[in-house]
N, C-alpha and C positions, 0 to 999 in steps of 0.2 A: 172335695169329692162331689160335691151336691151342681156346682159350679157346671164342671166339667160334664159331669151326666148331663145337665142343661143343654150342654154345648154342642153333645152330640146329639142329642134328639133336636136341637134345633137343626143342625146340619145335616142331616137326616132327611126330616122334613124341606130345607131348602135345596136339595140336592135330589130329591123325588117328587117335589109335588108338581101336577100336572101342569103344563105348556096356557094351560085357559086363565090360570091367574099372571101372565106377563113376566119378563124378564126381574131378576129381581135385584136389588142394590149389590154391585159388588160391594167384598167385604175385604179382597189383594189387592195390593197394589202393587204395582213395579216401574221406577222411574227410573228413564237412562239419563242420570242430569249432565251428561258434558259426554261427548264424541275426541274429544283432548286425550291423548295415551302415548304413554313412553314406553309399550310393548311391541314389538313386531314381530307380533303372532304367526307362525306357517298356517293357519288352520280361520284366518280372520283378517278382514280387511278396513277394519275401521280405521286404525294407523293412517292408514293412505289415504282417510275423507280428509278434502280442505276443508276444515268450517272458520266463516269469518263471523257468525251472530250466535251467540246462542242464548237464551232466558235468562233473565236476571232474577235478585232476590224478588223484587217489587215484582214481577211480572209472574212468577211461580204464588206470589201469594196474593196477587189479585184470579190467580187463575184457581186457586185451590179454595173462592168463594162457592164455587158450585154445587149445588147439593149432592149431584155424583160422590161422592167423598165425606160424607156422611157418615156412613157406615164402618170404612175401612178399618179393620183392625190390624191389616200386617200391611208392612210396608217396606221394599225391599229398592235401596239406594245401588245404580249402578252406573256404567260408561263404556266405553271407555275406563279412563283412571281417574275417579272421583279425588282422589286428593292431589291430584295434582289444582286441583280449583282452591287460590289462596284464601276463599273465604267460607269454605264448606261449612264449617258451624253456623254460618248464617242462615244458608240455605237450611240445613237441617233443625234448627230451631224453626224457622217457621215451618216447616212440614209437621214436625209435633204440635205448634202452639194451633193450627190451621185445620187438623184430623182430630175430631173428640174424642171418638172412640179407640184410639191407634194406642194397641196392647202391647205389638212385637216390631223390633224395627233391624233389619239387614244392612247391613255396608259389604258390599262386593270391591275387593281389592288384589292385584298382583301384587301387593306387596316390597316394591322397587325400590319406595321412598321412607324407612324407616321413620328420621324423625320427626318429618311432616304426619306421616300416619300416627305416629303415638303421641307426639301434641295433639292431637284432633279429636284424638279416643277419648283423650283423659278430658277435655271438656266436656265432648258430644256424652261420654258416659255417665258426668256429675250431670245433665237436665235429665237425663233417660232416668236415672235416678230418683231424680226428683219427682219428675213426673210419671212415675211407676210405668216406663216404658222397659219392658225387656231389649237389650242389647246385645246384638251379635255379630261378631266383626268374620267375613269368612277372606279366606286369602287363598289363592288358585293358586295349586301345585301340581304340578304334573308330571314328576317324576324327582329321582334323586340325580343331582347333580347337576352334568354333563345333558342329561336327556332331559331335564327341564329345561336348561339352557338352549338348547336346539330348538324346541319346541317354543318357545316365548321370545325365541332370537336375540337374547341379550345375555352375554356372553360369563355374568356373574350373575345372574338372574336369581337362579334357586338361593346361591350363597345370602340375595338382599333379602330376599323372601324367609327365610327361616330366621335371619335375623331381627326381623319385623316381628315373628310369632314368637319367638324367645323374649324380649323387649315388654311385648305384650302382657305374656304372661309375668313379669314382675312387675306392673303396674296395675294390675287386675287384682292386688289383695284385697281392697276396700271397695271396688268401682260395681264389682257382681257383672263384669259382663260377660258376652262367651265368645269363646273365637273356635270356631271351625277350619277345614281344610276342603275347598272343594277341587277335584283332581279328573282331567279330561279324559277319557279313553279314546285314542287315535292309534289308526296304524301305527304311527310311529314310536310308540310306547308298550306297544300291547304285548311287548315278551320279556317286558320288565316287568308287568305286575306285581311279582310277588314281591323285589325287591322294595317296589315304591309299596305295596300293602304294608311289607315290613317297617319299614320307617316311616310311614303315616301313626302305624300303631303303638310307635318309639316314643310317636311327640305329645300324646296323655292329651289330647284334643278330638272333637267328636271329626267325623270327615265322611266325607262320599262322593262317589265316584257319577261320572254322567260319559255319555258314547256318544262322539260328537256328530254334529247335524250340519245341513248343509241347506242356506236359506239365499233367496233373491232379495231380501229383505234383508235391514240390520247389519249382519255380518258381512251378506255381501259375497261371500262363499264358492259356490258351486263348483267356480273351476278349479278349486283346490280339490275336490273331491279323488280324484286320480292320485294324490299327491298323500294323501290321509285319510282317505278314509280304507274301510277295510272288502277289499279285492279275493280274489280265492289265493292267493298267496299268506295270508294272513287268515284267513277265514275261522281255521281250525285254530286255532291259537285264541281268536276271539270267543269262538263256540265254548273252550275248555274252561275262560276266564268267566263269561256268564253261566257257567254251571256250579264254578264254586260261588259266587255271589247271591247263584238262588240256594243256597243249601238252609233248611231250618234252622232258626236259630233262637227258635222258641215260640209258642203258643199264638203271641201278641206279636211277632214279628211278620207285618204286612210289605217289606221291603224281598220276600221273597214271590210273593207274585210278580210284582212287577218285574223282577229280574228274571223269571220265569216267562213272564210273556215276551221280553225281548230275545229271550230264547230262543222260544218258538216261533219270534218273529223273522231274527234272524238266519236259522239254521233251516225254518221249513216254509219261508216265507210268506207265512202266516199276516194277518193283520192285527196289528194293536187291540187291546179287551183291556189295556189298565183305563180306567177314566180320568178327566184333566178337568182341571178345576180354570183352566180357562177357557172354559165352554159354557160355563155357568159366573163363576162370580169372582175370576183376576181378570186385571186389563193393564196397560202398560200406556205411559204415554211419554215424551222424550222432550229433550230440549229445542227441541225444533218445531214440536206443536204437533208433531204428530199423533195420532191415537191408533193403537193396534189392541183387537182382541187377544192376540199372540204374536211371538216374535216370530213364528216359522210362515206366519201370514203378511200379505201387503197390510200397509195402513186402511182404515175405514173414515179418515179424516183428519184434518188437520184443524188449530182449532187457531193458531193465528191467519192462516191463509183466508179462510173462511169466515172470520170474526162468527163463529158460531162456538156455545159453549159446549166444554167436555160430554156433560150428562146427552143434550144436544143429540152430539154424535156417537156418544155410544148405545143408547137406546132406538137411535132413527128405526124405523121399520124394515126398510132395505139393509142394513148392517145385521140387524137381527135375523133374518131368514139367510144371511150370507154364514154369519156363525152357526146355524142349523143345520146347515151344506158342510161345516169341513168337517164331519168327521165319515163322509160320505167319501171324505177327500182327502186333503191333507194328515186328518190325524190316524188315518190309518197305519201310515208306515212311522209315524212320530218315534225319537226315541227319546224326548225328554220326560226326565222323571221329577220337575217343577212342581213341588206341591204336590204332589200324587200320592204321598201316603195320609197327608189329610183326608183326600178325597175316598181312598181305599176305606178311612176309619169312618165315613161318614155310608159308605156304600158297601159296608163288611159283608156281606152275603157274597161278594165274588172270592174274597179270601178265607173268608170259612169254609166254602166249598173246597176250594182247593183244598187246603188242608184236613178235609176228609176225606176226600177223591181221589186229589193229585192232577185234579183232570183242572185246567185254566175258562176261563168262563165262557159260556157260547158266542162265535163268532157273532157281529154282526157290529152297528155304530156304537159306540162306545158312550156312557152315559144316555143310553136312552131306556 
């Protein structure tokens, strides 16, 4: 308990103290270790990159000498499809033996490749173990059946995917690790809800939902936007789903602002008031050497192109006054909800208000 109290007056404090003491150590991280994927997503265009190089073991952990990386305590594995990489345990031991301080660790998977993914689990889970890393495997679902399948383009898709979290969960009696469900909101989903809510809440696993975004960056996107996202044909169907998602759900439930502000983002279009914690202390860097403060942003650098290191470019002084600009910009109309009940618990005075008001917090840049 003593811990925890710590943790949020530290986050508190790092999350309000003034601009004159300098940026400070992130403490997320988020890696895209491999652009490799056996999805072909309507709503994502990574499938379709050629990569012919991407990082090695040695190269991930001559790069993860930087002091950047210090601090980190969470750390969230993605791709593309991380297990399709035959040597993932590798990688993933050294990103634990390489981060001191790394409390929490994420594996983001579709879930395709059943026994490749639960071979992986069950070792990457006995070092997480060991080394008192919490583990959490989450596996993207996005609806039941038929309309997952559409949606991830592969034709027995949900069938492999729940197979994967079934599998899981009889291997997880002695491992302690936790597998989640995270599940897209796209037009082309969004008058299933209830069903896919009903059978998220069948599978006795935590889950959450995200409303997909559209980046020049990354995914690669935009002109799918027509195609998935939501248009006034959908609109009210959407508006009906983010008002059951904000309903109270108890005292300490901070996941109702947020679903309240995209509310208000979307039906009155309103700008963003949840604040992101990559504006302050996540950053993301990929197999390519890229480094982004966020994914909905261009890169701020590369760190093999430029043989310059991580910390390097994420501190330069021009990248930091670039990060001080987006939410002038980009995170106005943002809908992801990455991290943002951290930051809600570390900047609770917007959600306490609300739940005394009802009223959402005064416009303006978000985290400032």
């Amino acid at each position: 308990m003593i811990n925890e109290f710590n943790k949020l007056i530290g986050g508190i404090w790092r999350y309000k103290r003034p601009d004159i003491f300098g940026p400070v150590n992130p403490r997320s991280l988020m890696v895209n270790l491999t652009y490799k994927c056996n999805s072909k997503c309507i709503m994502c265009h990574i499938w379709k990159r050629e990569i012919k190089k991407e990082m090695t073991v040695l190269e991930w952990k001559k790069t993860l000498n930087d002091s950047v990386f210090r601090e980190i305590r969470d750390l969230t594995v993605s791709g593309g499809e991380i297990f399709l990489l035959p040597n993932l345990y590798e990688y993933i031991k050294v990103f634990i033996d390489k981060l001191p301080k790394l409390k929490r660790l994420t594996l983001n998977t579709n879930g395709f490749l059943t026994e490749k993914i639960v071979a992986d689990v069950r070792e990457i889970a006995i070092i997480c173990k060991k080394k008192g890393v919490k583990l959490t495997i989450s596996i993207s679902i996005d609806g039941k059946g038929a309309v997952h399948n559409e949606i991830r383009g592969i034709k027995d898709g949900f069938e492999r995917a729940e197979k994967t979290l079934n599998e899981l969960k009889k291997i997880n009696t002695n491992l302690n690790f936790k597998i989640s469900i995270a599940s897209l909101l796209l037009k082309n989903n969004i008058e299933n809800f209830g069903e896919t809510k009903k059978w998220l809440e069948s599978t006795g696993v935590n889950f959450s939902f995200q409303i997909v975004g559209f980046h020049e960056t990354f995914v690669n996107n935009l002109e799918t936007e027509k195609m998935v996202g939501f248009g006034k044909d959908s609109q009210v169907t959407l508006i009906k789903v983010l008002d059951e998602l904000s309903q109270n759900k108890g005292s300490f439930d901070l996941e109702q602002y947020y679903w309240s502000d995209l509310k208000n983002m979307h039906k009155n279009g309103k700008n963003r008031t949840t604040p992101c914690p990559f504006l302050k202390d996540n950053f993301v860097i990929d197999s390519l050497g890229d480094v982004y403060y966020c994914l909905s942003v261009k890169p701020i650098g590369n760190f093999l192109k430029e043989k310059r290191g991580v910390g390097e470019i994420y501190f330069d002084s021009k990248n930091i006054k670039f990060r001080k600009q987006l939410p002038l910009d980009k995170c106005k109309n943002c809908n992801s909800g990455c991290d943002a009940m951290r930051v809600l618990a570390f900047d609770f005075k917007r959600a306490a208000w609300y739940k005394l008001s009802g009223k959402l917090w005064k416009q303006g840049p978000i985290n400032r």
